[in-house]
C-alpha positions as CSV (number, residue, x, y, z in Angstrom):
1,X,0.0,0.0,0.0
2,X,1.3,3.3,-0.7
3,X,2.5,5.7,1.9
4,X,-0.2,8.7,1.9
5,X,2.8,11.1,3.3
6,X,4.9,10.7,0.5
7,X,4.9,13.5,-1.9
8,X,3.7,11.8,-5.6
9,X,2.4,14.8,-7.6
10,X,4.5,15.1,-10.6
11,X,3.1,18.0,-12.7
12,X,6.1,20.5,-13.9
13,X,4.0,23.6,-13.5
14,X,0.7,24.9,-12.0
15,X,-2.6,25.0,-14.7
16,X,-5.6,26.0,-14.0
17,X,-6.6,22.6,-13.8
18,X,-5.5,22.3,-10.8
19,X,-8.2,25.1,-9.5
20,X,-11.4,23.5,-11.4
21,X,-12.0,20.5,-8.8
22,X,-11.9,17.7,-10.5
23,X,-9.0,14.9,-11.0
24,X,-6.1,17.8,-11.3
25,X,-6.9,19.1,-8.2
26,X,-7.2,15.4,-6.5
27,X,-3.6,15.1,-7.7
28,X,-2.5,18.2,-6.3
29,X,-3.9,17.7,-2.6
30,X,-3.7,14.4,-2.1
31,X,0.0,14.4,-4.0
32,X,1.9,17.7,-3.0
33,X,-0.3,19.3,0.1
34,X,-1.5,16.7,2.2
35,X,1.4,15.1,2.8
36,X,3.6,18.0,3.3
37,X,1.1,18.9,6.2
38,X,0.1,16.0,7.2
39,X,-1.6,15.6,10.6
40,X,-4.8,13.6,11.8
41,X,-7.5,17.3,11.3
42,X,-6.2,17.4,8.5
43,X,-5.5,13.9,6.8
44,X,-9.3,13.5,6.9
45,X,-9.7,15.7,3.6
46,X,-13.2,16.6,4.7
47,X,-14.9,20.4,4.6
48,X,-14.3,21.6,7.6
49,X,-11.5,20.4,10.5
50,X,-14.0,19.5,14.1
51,X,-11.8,21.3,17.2
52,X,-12.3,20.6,20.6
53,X,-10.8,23.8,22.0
54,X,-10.8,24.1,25.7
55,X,-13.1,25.9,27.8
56,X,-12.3,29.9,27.7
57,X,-11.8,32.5,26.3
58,X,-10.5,32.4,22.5
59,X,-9.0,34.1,19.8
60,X,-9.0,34.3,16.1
61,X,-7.2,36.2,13.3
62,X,-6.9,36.1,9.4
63,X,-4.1,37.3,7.1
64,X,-3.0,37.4,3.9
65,X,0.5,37.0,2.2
66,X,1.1,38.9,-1.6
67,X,5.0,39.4,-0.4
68,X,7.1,39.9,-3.8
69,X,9.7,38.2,-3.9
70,X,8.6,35.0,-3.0
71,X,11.7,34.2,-1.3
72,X,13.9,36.5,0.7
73,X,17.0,36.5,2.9
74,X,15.9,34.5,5.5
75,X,12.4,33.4,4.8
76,X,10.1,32.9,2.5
77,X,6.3,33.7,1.8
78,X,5.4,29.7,3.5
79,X,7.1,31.0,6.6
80,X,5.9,34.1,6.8
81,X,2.2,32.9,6.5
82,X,2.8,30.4,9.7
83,X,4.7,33.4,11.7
84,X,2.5,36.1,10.8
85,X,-0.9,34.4,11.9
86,X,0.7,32.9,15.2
87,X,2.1,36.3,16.4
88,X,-1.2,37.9,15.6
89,X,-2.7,35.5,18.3
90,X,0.2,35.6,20.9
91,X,0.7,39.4,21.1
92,X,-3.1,38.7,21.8
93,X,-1.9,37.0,24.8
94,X,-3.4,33.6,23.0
95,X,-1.8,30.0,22.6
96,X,-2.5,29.3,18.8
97,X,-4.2,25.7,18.2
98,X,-4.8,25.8,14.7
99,X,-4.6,27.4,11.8
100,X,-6.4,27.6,8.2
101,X,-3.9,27.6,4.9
102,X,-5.6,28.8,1.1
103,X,-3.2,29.5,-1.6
104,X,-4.0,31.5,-4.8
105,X,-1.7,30.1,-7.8
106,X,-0.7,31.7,-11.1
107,X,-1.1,29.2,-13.9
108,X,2.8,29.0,-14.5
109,X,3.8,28.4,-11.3
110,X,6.7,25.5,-11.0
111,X,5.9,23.0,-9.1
112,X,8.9,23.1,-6.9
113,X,8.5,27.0,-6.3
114,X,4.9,25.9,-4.7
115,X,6.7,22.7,-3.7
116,X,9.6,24.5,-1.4
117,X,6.7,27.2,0.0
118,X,4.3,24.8,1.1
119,X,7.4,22.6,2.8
120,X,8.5,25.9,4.3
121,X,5.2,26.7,5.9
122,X,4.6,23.0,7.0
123,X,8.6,23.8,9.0
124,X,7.0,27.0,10.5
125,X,3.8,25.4,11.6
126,X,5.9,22.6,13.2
127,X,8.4,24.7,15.1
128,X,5.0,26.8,16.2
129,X,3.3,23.8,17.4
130,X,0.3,24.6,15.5
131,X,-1.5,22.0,13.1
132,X,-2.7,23.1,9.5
133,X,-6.0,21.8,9.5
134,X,-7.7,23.2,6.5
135,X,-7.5,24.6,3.3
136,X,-8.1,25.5,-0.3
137,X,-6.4,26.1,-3.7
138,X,-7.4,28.1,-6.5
139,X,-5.7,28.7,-9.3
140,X,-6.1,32.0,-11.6
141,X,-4.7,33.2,-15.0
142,X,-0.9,33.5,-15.8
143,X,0.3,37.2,-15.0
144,X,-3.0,37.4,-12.3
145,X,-0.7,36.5,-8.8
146,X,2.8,37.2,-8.9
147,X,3.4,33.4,-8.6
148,X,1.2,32.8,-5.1
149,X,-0.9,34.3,-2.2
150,X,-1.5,32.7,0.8
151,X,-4.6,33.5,3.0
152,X,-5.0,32.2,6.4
153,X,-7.1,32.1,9.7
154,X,-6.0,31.3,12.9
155,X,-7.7,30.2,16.3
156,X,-5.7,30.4,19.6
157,X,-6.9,30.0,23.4
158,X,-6.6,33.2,25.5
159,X,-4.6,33.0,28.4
160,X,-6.3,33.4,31.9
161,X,-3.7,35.9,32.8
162,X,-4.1,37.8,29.6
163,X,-5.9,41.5,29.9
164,X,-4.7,43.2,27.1
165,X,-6.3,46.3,25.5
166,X,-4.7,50.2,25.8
167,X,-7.7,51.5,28.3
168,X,-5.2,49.9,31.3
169,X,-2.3,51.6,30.1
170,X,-1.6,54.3,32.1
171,X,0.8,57.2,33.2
172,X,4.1,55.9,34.1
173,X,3.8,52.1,32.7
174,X,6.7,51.2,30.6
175,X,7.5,50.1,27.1
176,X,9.3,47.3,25.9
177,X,10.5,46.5,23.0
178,X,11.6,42.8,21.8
179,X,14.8,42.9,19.5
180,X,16.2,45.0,16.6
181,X,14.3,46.3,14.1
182,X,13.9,46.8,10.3
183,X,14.9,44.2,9.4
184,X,12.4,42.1,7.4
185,X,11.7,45.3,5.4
186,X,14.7,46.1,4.6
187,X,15.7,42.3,3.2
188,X,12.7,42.5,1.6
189,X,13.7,46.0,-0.5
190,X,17.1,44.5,-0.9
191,X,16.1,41.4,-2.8
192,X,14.9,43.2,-5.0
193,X,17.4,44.3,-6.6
194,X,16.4,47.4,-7.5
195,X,18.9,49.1,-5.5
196,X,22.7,49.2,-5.9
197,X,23.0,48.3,-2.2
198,X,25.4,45.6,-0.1
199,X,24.1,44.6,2.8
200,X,24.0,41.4,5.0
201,X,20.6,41.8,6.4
202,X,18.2,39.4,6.8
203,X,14.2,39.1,7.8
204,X,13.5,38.5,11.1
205,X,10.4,36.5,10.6
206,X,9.7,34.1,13.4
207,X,7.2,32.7,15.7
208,X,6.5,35.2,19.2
209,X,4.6,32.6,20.8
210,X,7.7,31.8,23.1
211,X,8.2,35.5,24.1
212,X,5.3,36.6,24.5
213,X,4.3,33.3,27.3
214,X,7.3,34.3,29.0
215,X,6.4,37.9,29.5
216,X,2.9,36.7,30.6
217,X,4.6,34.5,32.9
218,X,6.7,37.3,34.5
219,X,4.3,40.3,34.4
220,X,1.2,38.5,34.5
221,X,-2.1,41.1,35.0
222,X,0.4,43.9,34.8
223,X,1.1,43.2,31.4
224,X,-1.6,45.7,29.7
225,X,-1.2,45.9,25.8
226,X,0.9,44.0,23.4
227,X,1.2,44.4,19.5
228,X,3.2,43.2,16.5
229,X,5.6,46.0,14.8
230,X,4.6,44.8,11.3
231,X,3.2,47.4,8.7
232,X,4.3,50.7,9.0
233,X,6.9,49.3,11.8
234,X,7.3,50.5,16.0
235,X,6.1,54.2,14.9
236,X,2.4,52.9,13.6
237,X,1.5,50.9,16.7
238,X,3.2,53.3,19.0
239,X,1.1,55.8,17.8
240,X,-2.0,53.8,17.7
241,X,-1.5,52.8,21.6
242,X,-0.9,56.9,22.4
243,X,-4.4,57.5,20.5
244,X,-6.4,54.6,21.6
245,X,-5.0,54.7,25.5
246,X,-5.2,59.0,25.0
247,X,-1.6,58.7,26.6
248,X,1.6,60.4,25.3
249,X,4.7,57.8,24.8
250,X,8.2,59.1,24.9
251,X,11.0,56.9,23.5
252,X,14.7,56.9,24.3
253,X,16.2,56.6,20.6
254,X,19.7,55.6,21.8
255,X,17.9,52.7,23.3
256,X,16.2,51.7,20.1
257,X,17.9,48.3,19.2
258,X,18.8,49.1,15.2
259,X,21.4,46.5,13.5
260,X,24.0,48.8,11.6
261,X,23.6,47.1,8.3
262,X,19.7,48.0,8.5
263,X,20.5,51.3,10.2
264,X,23.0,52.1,6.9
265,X,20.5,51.2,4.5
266,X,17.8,53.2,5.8
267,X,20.3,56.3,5.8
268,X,21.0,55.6,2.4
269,X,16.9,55.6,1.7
270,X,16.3,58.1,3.9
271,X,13.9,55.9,6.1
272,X,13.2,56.0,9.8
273,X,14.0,52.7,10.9
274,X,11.3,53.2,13.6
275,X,8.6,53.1,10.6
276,X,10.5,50.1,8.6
277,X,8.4,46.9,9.1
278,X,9.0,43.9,11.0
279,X,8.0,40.4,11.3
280,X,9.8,38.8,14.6
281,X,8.9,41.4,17.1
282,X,6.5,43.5,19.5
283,X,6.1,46.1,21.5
284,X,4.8,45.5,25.1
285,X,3.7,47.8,28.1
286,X,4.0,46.4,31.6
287,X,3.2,48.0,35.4
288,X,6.3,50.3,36.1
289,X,6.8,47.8,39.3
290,X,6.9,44.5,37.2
291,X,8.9,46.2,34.0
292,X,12.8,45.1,35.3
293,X,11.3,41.6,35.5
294,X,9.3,41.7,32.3
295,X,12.6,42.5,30.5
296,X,15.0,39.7,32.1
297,X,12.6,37.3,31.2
298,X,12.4,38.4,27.5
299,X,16.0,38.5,27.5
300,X,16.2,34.4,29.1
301,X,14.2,33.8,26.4
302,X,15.7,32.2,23.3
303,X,15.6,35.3,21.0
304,X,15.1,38.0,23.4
305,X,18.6,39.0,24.3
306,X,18.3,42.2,22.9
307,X,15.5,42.8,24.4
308,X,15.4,46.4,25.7
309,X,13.1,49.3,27.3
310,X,12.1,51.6,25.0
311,X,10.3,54.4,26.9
312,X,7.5,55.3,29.1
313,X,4.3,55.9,29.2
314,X,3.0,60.1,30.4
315,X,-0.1,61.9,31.1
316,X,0.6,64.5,28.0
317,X,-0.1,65.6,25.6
318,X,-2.2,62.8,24.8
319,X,-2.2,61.2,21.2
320,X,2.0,62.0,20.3
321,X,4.4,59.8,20.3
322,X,8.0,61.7,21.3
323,X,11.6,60.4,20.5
324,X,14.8,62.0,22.9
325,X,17.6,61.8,21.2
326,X,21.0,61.6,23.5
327,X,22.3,65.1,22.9
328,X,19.0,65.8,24.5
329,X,16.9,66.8,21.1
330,X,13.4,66.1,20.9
331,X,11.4,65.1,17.7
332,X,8.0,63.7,17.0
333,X,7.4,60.3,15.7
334,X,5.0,60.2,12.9
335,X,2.8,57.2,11.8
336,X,3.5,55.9,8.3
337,X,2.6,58.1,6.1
338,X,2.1,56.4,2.3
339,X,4.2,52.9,1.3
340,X,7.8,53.3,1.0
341,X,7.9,49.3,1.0
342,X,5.1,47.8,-0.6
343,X,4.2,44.1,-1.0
344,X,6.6,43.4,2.6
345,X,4.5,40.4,4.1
């Protein structure tokens, strides 16, 4: 009897076949996707995965991948699918359980290109501990998709401790910030190639899941508000927690943890690496009294050493983020304003 986790779909390139339903598509999930993500939900092939989640609270999230190019330095558009939906859940103070996997194909598409993606998200999923335990393919017209998309959905438990939203911030809590940043959009502009540039940099696309549990552990109820530093990077959500917790947030920017091959290429573009996006790390605000142990813990964590503080949390103005500078300038941080790096996740 044939092994149903070994990969038999032989196809050279994607058709639109392989979207209409019939034996095509058979080939293609039962030969390429099933056993690449093979687990019991999912094995089952039927039209909807049956969860028993435990009793509580839960979360869930959807997302959608049109990154170009499909590969990067240091991911890949399979990985970032995984690590983007699981960090939407744990900055949401939620353990993911499962998640939800539809791909859009261009008619064209090598087999292997979709081959090496869908292996790449199976690795993520894996090293997340979350089962893939649904999905769909469709396949549109050659020139439609840049290759691929990948849509998700994700469903996560919330943790007891977990209170998270910005009306408990208050004067005098503290921010914390994960690791470096700009990273992932700055690999992403670089592979490109549309820019004369050399630079080692690479995305930082990863699963928070780990982090984020151990800063629950430390601060527990004094952790108030947590958030991904994706699109439009640590400026955006810094300015959407100072608007929706009508706080003012003042940043040290010698304390900002920027690598200097990122930092480099952003003076070369003239970006603010505080608005450059990321896809491996948060921003957090804890009690002041908890904040020195929020912090060790992130830095014990595997992937936290740079962990840092980033600022505090004031009375006003309300609605401003503020950056001090170590000569002892001031400036404003803006949100985003337009796309200087479009199609980064």
């Amino acid at each position: 009897m044939p092994d149903p986790h070994q990969v038999t779909f032989h196809d050279k390139q994607i058709a639109m076949a392989h979207g209409a339903g019939g034996e095509a598509s058979r080939r293609l999930i039962e030969g390429l996707f099933r056993p690449l993500l093979a687990n019991p939900l999912l094995d089952a092939l039927a039209d909807a995965a049956v969860l028993e989640p435990p009793i509580g609270r839960m979360a869930m999230t959807s997302d959608s991948f049109v990154v170009q190019p499909l590969r990067f330095p240091g991911g890949s558009i399979g990985e970032l699918a995984v690590n983007g939906t699981v960090n939407d859940l744990a900055v949401s103070g939620a353990k993911p359980l499962a998640m939800t996997a539809a791909f859009i194909l261009e008619a064209g598409l090598p087999t292997e290109t979709l081959r090496a993606e869908v292996a790449a998200l199976a690795e993520a999923a894996r090293k997340a501990s979350v089962p893939i335990v649904a999905g769909d393919t469709k396949v549109v017209e050659h020139g439609r998709a840049d290759g691929m998309y990948i849509c998700t959905a994700g469903v996560g438990a919330i943790d007891p401790r977990a209170a998270l939203r910005p009306g408990r911030v208050r004067p005098g809590d503290c921010v914390l910030l994960s690791g470096p940043i700009g990273n992932h959009g700055m690999a992403i502009m670089l592979a490109r190639a549309e820019l004369e540039i050399e630079a080692d940099i690479r995305s930082d696309t990863r699963s928070l899941a780990e982090l984020t549990t151990a800063l629950l552990e430390a601060a527990g109820g004094e952790l108030k508000w947590m958030r991904d530093a994706t699109r439009g990077g640590v400026a955006t959500v810094l300015n959407e927690l100072a608007r929706d917790a009508e706080v003012m947030v003042t940043i040290e920017e010698e304390a900002v943890p920027v690598d200097d091959d990122v930092r480099g290429a952003c003076e070369l573009l003239g970006l603010d690496p505080l608005q450059v996006a990321n896809e491996g790390q948060f921003v957090a605000v804890v009690s002041e009294s908890l904040a020195e142990a929020a912090l060790a813990a992130l830095r014990r964590t595997p992937g936290g050493e740079r962990a840092c503080l980033l600022g505090v949390v004031s009375a006003g103005p309300v609605s401003r983020v503020l950056a001090k500078a170590a000569y002892g300038g001031v400036r404003v941080v803006d949100m985003l304003i337009g796309d200087p790096l479009p199609r980064i996740c």
